[in-house]
Kinemage of the C-alpha trace (Angstrom):
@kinemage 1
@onewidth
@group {chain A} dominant
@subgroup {mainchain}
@vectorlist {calphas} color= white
{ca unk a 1} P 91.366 42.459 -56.273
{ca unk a 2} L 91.626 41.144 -59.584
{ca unk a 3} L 89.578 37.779 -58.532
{ca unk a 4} L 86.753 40.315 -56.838
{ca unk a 5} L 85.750 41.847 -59.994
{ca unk a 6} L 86.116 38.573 -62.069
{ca unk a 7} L 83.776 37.459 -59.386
{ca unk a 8} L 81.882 40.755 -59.919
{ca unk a 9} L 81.599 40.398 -63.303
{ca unk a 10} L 80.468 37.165 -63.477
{ca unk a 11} L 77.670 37.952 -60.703
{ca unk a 12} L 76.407 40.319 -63.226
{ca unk a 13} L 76.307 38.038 -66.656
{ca unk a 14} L 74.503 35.784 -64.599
{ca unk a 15} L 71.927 37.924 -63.121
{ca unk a 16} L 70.438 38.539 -66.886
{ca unk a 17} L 68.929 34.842 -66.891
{ca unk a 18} L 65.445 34.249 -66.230
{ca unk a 19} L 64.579 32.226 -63.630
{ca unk a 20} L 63.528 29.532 -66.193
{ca unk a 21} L 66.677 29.206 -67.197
{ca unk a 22} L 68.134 29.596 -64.102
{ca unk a 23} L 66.107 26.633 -62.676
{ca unk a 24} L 67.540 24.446 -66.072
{ca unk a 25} L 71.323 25.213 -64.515
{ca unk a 26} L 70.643 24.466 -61.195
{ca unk a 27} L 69.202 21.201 -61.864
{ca unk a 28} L 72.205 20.065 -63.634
{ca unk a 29} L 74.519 21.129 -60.607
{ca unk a 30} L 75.266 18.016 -59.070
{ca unk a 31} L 76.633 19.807 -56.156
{ca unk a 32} L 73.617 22.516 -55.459
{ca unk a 33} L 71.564 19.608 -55.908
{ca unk a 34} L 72.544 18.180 -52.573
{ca unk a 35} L 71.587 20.912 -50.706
{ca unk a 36} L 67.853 20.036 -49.435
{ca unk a 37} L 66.055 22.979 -49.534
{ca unk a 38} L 67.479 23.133 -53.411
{ca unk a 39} L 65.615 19.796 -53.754
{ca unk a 40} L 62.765 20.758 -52.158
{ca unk a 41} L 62.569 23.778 -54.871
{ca unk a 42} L 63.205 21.333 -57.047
{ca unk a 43} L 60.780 18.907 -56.304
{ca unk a 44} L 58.092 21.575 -56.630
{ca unk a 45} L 55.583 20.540 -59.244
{ca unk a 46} L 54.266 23.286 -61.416
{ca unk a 47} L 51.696 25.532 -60.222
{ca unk a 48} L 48.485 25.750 -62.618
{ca unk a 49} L 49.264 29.386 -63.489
{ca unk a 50} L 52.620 29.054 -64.846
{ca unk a 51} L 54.625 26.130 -65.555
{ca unk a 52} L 57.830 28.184 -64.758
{ca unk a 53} L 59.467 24.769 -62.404
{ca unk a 54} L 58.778 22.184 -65.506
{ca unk a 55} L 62.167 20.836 -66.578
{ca unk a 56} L 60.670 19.275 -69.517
{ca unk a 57} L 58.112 21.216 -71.375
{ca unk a 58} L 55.650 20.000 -73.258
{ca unk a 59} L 54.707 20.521 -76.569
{ca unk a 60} L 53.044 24.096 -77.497
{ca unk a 61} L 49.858 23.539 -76.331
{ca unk a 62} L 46.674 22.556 -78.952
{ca unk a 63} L 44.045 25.488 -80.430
{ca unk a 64} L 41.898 24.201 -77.684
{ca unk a 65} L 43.990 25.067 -75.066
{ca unk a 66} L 44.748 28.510 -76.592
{ca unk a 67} L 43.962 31.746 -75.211
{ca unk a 68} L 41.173 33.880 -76.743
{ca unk a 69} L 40.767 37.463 -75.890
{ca unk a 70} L 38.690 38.652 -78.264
{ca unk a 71} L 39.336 40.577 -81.952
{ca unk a 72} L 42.122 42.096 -82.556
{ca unk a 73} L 41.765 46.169 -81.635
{ca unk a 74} L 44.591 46.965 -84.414
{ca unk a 75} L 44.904 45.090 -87.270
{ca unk a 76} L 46.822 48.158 -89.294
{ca unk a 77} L 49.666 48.542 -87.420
{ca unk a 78} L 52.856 46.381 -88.518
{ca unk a 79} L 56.631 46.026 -88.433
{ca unk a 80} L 57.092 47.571 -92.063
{ca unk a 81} L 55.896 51.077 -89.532
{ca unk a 82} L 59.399 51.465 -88.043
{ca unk a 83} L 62.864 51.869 -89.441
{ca unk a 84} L 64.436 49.433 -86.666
{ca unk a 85} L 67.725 51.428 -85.369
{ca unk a 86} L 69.399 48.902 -82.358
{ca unk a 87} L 69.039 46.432 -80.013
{ca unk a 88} L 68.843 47.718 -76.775
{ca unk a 89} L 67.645 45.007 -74.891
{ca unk a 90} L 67.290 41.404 -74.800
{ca unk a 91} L 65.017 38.434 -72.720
{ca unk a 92} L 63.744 34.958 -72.864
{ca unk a 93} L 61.380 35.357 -75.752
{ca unk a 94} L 63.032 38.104 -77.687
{ca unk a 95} L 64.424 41.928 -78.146
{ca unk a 96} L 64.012 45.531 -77.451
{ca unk a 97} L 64.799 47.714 -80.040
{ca unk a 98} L 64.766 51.005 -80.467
{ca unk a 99} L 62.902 51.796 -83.238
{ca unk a 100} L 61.573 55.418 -85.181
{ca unk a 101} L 58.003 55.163 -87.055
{ca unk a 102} L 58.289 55.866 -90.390
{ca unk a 103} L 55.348 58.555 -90.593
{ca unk a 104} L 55.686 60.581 -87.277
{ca unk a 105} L 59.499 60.298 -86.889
{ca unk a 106} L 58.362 59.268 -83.251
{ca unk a 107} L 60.838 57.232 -81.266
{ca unk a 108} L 60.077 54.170 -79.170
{ca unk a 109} L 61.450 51.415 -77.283
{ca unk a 110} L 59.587 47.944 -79.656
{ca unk a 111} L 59.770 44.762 -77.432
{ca unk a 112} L 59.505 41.715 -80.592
{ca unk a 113} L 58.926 38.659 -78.732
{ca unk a 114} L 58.730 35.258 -80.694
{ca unk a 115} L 55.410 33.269 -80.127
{ca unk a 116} L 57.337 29.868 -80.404
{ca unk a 117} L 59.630 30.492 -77.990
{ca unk a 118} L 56.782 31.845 -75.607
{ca unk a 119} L 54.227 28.878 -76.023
{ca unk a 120} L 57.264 26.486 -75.701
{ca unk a 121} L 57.462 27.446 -72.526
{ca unk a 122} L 54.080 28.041 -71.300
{ca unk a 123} L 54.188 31.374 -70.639
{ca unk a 124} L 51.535 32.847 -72.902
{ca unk a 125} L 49.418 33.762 -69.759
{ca unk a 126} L 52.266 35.930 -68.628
{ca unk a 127} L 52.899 37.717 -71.750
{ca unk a 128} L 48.870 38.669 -72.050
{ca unk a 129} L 49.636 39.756 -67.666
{ca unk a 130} L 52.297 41.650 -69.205
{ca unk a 131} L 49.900 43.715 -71.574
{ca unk a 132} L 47.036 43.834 -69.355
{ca unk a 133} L 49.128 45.283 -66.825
{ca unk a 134} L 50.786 48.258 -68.978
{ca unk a 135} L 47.404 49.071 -70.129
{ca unk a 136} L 46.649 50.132 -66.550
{ca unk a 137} L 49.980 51.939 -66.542
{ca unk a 138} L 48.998 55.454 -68.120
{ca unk a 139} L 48.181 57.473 -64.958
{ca unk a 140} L 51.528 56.831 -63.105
{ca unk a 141} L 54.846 59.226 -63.689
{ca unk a 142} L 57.409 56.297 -62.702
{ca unk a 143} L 56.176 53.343 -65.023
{ca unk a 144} L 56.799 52.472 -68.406
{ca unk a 145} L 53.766 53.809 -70.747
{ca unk a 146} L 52.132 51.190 -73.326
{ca unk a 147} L 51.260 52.841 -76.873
{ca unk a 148} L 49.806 50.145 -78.887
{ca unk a 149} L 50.519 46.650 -79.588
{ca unk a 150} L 49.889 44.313 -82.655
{ca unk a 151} L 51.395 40.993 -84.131
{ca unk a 152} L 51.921 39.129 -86.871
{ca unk a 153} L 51.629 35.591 -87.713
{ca unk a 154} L 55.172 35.029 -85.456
{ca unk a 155} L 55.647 37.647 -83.248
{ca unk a 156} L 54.476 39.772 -80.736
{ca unk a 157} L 55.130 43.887 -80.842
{ca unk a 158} L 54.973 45.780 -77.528
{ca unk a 159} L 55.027 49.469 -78.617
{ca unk a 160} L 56.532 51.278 -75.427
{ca unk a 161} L 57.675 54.948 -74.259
{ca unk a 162} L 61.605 54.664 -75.739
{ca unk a 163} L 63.878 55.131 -71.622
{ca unk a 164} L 67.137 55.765 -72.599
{ca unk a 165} L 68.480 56.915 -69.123
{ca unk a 166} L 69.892 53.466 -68.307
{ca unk a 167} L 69.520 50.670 -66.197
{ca unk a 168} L 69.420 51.335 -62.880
{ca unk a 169} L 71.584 47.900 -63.158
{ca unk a 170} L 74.145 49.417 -65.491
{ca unk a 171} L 74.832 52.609 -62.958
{ca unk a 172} L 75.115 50.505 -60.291
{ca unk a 173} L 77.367 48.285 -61.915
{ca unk a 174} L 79.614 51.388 -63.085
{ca unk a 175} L 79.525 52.451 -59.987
{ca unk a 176} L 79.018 50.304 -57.129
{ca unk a 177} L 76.740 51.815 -54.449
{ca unk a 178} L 75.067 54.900 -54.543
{ca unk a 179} L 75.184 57.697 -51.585
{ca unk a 180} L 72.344 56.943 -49.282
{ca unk a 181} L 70.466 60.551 -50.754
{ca unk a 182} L 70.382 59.336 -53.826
{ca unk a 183} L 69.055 55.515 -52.941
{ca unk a 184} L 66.421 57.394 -51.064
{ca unk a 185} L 65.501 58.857 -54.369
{ca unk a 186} L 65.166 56.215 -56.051
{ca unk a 187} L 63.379 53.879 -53.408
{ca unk a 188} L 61.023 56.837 -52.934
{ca unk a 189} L 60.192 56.766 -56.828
{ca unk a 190} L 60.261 52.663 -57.144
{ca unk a 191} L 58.242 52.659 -53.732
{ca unk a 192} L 55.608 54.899 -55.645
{ca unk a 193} L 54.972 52.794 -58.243
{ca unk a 194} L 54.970 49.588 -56.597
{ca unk a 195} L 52.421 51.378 -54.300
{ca unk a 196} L 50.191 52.375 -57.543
{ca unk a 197} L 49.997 48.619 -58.888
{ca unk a 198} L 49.194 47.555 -55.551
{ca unk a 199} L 46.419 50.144 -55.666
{ca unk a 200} L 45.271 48.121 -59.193
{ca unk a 201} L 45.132 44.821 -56.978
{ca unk a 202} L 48.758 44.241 -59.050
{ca unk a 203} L 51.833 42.446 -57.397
{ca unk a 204} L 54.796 43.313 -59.165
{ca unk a 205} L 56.707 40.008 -57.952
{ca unk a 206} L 60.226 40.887 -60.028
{ca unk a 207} L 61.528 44.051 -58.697
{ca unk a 208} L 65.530 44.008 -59.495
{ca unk a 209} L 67.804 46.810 -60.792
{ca unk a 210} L 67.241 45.354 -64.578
{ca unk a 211} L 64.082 46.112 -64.664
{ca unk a 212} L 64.241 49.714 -63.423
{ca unk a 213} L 65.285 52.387 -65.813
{ca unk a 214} L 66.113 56.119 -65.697
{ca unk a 215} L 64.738 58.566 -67.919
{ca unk a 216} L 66.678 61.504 -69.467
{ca unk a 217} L 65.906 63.213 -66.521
{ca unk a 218} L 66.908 61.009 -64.226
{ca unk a 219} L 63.484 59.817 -63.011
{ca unk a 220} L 62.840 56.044 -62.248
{ca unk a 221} L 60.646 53.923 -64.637
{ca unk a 222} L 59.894 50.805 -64.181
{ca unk a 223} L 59.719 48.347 -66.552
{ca unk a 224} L 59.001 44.433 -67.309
{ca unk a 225} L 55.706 43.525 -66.444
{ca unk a 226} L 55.687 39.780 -67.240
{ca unk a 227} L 55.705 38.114 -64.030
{ca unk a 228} L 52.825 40.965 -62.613
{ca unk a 229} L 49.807 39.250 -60.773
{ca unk a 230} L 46.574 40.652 -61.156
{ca unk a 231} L 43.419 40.693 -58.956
{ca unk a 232} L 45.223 40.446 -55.785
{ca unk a 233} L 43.070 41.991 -53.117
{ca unk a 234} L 44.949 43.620 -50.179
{ca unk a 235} L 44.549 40.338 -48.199
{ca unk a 236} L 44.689 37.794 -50.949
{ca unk a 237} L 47.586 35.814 -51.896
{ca unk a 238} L 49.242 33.816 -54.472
{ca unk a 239} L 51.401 30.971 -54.849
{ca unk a 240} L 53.426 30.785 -58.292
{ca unk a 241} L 57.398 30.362 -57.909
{ca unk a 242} L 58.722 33.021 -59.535
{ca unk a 243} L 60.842 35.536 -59.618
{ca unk a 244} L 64.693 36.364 -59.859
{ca unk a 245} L 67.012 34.149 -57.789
{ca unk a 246} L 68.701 36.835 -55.615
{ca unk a 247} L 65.668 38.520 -54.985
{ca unk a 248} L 63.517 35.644 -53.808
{ca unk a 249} L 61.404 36.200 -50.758
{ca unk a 250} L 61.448 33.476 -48.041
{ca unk a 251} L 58.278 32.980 -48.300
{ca unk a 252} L 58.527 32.152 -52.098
{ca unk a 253} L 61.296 29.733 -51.228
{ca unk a 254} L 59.453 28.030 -48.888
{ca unk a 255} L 56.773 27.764 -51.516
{ca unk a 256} L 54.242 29.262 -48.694
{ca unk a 257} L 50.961 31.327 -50.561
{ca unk a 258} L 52.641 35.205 -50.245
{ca unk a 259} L 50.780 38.382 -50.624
{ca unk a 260} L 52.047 41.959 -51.857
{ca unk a 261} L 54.425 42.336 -49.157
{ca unk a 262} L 56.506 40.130 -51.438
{ca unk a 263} L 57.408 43.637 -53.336
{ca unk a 264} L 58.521 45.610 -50.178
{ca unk a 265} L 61.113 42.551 -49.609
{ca unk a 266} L 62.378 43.175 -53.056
{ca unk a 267} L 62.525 47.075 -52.247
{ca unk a 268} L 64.115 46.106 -49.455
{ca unk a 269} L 66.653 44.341 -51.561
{ca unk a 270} L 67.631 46.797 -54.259
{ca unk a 271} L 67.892 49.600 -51.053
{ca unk a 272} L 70.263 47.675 -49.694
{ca unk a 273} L 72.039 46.820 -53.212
{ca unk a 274} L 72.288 50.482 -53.456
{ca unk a 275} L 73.914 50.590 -50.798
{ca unk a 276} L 76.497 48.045 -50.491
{ca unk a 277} L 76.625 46.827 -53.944
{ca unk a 278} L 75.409 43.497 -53.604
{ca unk a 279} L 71.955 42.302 -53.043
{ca unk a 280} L 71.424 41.057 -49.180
{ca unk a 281} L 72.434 36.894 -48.211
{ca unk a 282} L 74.161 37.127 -52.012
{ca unk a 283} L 76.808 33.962 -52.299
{ca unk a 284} L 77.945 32.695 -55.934
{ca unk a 285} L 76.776 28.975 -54.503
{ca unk a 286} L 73.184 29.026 -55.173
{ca unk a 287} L 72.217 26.749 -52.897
{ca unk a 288} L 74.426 28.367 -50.020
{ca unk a 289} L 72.573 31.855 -50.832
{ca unk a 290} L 68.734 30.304 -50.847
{ca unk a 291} L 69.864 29.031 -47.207
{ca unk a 292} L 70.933 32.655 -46.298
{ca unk a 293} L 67.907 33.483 -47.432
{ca unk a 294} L 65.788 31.501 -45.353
{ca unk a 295} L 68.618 31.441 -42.244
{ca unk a 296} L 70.858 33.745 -41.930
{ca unk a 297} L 70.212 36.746 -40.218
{ca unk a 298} L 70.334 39.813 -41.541
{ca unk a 299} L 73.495 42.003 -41.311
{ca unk a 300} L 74.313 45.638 -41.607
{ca unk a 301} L 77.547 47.359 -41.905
{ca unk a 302} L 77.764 50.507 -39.734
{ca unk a 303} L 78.143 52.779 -42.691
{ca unk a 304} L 74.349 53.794 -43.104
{ca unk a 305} L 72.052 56.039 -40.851
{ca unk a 306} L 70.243 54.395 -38.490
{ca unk a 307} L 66.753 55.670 -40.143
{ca unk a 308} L 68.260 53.747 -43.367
{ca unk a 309} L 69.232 50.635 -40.860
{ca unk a 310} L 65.514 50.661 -39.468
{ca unk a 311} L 63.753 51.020 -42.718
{ca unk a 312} L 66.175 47.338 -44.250
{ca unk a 313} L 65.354 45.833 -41.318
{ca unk a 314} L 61.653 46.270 -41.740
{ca unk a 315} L 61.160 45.591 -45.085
{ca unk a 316} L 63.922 42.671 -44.916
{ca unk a 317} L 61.640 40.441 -42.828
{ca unk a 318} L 61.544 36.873 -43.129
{ca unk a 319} L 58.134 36.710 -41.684
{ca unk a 320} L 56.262 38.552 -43.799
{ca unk a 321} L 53.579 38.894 -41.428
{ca unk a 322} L 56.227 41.140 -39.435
{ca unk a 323} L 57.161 43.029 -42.205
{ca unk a 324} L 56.944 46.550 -43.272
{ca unk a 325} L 53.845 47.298 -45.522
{ca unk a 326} L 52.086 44.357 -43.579
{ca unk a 327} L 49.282 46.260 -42.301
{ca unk a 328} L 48.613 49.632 -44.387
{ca unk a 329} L 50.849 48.585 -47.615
{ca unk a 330} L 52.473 51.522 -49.148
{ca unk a 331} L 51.307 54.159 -46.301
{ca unk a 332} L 53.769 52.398 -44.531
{ca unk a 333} L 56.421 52.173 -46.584
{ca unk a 334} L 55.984 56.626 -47.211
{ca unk a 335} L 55.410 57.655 -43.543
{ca unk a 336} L 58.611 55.776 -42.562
{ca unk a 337} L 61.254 58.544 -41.261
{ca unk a 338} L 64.134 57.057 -43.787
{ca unk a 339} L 61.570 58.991 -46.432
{ca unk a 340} L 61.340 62.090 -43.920
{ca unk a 341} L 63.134 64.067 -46.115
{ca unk a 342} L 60.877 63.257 -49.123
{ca unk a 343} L 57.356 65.456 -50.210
{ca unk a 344} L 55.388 62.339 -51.942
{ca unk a 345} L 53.523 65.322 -53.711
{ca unk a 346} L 56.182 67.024 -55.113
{ca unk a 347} L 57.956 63.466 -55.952
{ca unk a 348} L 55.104 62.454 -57.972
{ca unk a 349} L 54.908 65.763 -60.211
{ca unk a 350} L 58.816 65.225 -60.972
{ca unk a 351} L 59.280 68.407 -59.145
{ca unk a 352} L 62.103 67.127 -57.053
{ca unk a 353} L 66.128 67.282 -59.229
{ca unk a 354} L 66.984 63.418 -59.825
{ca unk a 355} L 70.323 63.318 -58.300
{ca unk a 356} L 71.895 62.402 -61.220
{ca unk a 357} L 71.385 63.684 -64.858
{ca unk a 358} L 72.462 60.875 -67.251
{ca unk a 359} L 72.783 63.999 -69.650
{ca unk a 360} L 71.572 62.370 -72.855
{ca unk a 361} L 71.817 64.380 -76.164
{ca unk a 362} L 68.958 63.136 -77.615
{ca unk a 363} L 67.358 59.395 -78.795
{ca unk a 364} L 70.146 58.753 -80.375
{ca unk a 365} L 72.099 58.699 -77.517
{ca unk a 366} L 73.093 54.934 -76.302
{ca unk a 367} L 75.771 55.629 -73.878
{ca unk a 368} L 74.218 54.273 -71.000
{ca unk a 369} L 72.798 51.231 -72.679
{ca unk a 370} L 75.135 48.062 -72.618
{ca unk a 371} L 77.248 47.471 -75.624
{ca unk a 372} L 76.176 43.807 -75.185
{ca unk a 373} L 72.892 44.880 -76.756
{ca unk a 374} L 73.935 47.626 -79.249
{ca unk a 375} L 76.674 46.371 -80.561
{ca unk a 376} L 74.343 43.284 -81.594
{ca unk a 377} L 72.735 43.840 -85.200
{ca unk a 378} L 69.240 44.152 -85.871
{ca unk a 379} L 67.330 40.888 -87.158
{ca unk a 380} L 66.569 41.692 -90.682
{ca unk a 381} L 63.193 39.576 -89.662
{ca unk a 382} L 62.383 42.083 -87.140
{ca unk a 383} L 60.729 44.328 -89.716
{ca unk a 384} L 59.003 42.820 -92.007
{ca unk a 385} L 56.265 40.424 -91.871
{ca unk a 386} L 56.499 36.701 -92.953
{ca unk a 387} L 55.407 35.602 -96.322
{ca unk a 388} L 52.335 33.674 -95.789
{ca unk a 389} L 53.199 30.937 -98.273
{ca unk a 390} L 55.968 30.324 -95.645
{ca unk a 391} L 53.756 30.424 -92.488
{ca unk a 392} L 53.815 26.876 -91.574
{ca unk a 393} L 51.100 25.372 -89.145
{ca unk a 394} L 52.641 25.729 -85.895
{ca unk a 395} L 53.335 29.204 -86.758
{ca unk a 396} L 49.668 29.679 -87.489
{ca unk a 397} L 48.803 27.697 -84.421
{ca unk a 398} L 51.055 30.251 -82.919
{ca unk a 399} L 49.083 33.205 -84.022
{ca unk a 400} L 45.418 31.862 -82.501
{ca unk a 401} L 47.070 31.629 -79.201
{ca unk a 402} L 47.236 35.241 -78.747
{ca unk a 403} L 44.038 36.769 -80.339
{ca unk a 404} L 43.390 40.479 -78.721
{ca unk a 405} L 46.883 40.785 -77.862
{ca unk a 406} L 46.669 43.680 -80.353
{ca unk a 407} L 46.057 47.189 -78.772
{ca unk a 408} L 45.665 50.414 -79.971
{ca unk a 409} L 44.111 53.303 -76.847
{ca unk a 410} L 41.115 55.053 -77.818
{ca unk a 411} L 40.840 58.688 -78.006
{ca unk a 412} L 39.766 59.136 -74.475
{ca unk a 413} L 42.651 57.932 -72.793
{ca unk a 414} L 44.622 61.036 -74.424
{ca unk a 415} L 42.160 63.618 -72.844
């Protein structure tokens, strides 16, 4: 027993690396190395949107190559705004804190990512997805709301609704697997929202239990919108490897051109997380889990319904042509009878009792984040701006690369 949850625990530690980094392990494990669809993943060169596979980055790329969106929409916003509280989250590029503005006593959750670390890596074109993407987020209940963005000469400021229900990841983790009601909740909710970005032409591409949140209510939000693709029409496809490891679609792995029924697979995986407590084909041996992936079929304890049975097997098609959401997308997805029980209407006006109230007392409330984060300090650099006798060149070179990454909404998306 005591092996299972060392096992446990370090399934979880490494589930918070990015891919990127992920892909920088893997190729330094002699022994998953072997393994030839691991090569073969390996071997991939980088596609032109995103140079996520490149073991050896290049430089941060010259003002040429820089992306320019146009003038800044909010050049009066800045860090000195917010009294910076804790760090409640952390990625590849930076932190989320959780952060009260100085004038309204508002709270809200402040992604700082560093520009360095982002253009490092080539991922600049992500973090812009990222924004474009949450500025097409205000009309849906179940995903994270953007209220303005700005940056400074080194960093980027995401100013985001302040979730402080948890991880969907943490529960789990706390508690295992979740009663099938309950999943069906929260499949319904994620199944929503996946079904609005779709809607946009958006594939989501990095559904996983990190990046879903409750509120104080107990409603799903998701989060995370980095790895979004945008202007995918209902039969168009895409190509980038990306993604998280254990939540890879087949297709992906075989580095095929997928579509948007790449999300319903990764529904299909966090259901059946929920459910078992492990995502489906999961192995600690990388390479032994991509082959499960691609191989193994799938299998199913008998302690689930058979409508919940049906609904994994649909969405956990390897041939994506097969699988559920295929055809009609989301309709699909809502008219199957696991969600029988479910009124979309009343789901979507929050009218439906979460089945579980993470019973927060108010903001200040950080039980259900992970002590990891909070127990972290704030970066004293996190709130003020740098000197500009001190911004060096790359740091101004830096700041080019992201003009009209600043946002502020006008006063008609408020009425």
């Amino acid at each position: 027993m005591k092996d299972k949850t060392t096992a446990l625990t370090s399934f979880m530690k490494q589930r918070r690396m990015g891919l990127n980094d992920f892909i920088q392990r893997l190729a330094t494990n002699s022994y998953a190395c072997k393994h030839p669809e691991v090569q073969s993943i390996l071997n991939l060169s980088p596609p032109q949107d995103a140079e996520l596979m490149n073991t050896n980055p290049s430089p941060p790329p010259s003002p040429s190559q820089q992306i320019n969106l146009g003038p800044s929409s909010n050049p009066s916003a800045k860090p000195s705004d917010f009294h910076f509280l804790k760090v409640i989250g952390k990625g590849s590029f930076g932190k989320v804190l959780l952060a009260r503005h100085r004038t309204d006593d508002q709270f809200y959750a402040v992604k700082v990512l560093q520009k360095k670390a982002i253009l490092k890596k080539k991922e600049e074109k992500h973090i812009m997805s990222e924004r474009n993407v949450l500025l097409k987020n205000v009309k849906h209940p179940f995903l994270v709301g953007l209220h303005y963005s700005f940056q400074t000469a080194d960093k980027l400021y995401f100013i985001l609704d302040y979730i402080n229900g948890g991880e969907l990841f943490y529960h789990l983790q706390r508690e295992r697997c979740f009663l099938e009601p309950r999943a069906r909740f929260y499949s319904a909710e994620i199944a929503s929202a996946l079904g609005y970005l779709h809607s946009l032409n958006i594939v989501y591409r990095d559904l996983k239990p990190e990046n879903i949140l409750l509120d104080s209510q107990g409603h799903i939000i998701l989060t995370d919108f980095g790895l979004c693709k945008e202007n995918i029409e209902p039969n168009g496809t895409t190509s980038t490897f990306c993604g998280t490891p254990e939540y890879l679609a087949p297709e992906v792995l075989h580095k095929q051109p997928y579509d948007r029924t790449v999300d319903w697979w990764c529904l299909g995986a966090v259901l059946y997380e929920m459910l078992y407590g492990l995502p489906p084909f999961y192995s600690r041996n990388t390479a032994e889990m991509y082959d499960n992936i691609l191989n193994k079929p799938l299998q199913l304890k008998p302690n689930i319904s058979n409508a919940a049975r049906h609904l994994l097997e649909g969405l956990l098609q390897k041939d994506r042509t097969k699988r559920l959401g295929c055809t009609d997308d989301f309709i699909e997805i809502k008219n199957h009878v696991f969600f029988s029980p479910i009124s979309w209407d009343e789901l979507n006006a929050k009218k439906i009792t979460p089945p579980f109230n993470p019973n927060v007392t108010g903001p200040n409330d950080l039980r259900h984040f992970d002590p990891e984060f909070t127990d972290e300090p704030v970066p004293s650099s996190i709130g003020c701006s740098p000197d500009s006798a001190l911004v060096t060149a790359s740091i101004k070179e830096a700041s080019e690369a992201f003009v009209g990454f600043s946002y502020a909404p006008s006063m008609d998306s408020y009425l």
